[in-house]
N, C-alpha and C positions, 0 to 999 in steps of 0.2 A: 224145332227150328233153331239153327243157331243164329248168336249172338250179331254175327258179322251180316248174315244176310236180313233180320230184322234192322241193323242199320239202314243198309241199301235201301229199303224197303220205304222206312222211314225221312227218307233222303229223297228219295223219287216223289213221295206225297207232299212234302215239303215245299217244293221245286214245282208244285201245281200252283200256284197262288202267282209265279211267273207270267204264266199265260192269261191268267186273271188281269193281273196289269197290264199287259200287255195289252190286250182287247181293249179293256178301260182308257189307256189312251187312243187307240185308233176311234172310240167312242166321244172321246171330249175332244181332240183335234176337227175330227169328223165334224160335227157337229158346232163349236166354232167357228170354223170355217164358213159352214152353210149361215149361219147367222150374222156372219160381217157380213158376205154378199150380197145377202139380204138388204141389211140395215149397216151400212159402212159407217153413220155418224155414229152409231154405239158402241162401237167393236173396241175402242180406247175403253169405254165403262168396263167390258167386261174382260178386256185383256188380264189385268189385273187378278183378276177370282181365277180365268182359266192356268195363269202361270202356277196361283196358290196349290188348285186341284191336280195340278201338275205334279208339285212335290209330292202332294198328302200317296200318289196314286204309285208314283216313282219311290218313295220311301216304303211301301205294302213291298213291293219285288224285292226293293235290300234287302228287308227285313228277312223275307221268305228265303233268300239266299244266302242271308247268315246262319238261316236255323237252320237251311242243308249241309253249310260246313260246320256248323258245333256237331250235328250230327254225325257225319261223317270222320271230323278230326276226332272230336273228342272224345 
């Protein structure tokens, strides 16, 4: 196998952890959601923690999308 297409390779599995996040938000927006409507006096408690899980979920997909491009530039 060469070099170049073990990058690709490398790069394309990488770039799975995308979709990972991606789901992971529609899962904690989702969800959120259903639980203010539910319970609207709480929804301020839990704003807070959902923004946090927001970053922690949204910084997994940077991440994953840097290590596609060190793989791919570097």
């Amino acid at each position: 196998m060469e070099v170049e297409a073990a990058r690709y390779i490398g790069a394309g599995l990488a770039v799975v952890a995308l979709g990972g996040a991606g789901a992971g938000l529609g899962v904690l927006f989702g969800n959120f959601l259903s639980a203010a409507v539910r319970n609207p006096a709480a929804a301020d408690k839990w704003f807070g923690r959902m923004m946090m899980m927001f970053a922690l979920v949204e910084a997994t997909g940077l991440i994953a999308f840097v290590v596609a491009m060190l793989i791919l530039l570097g």
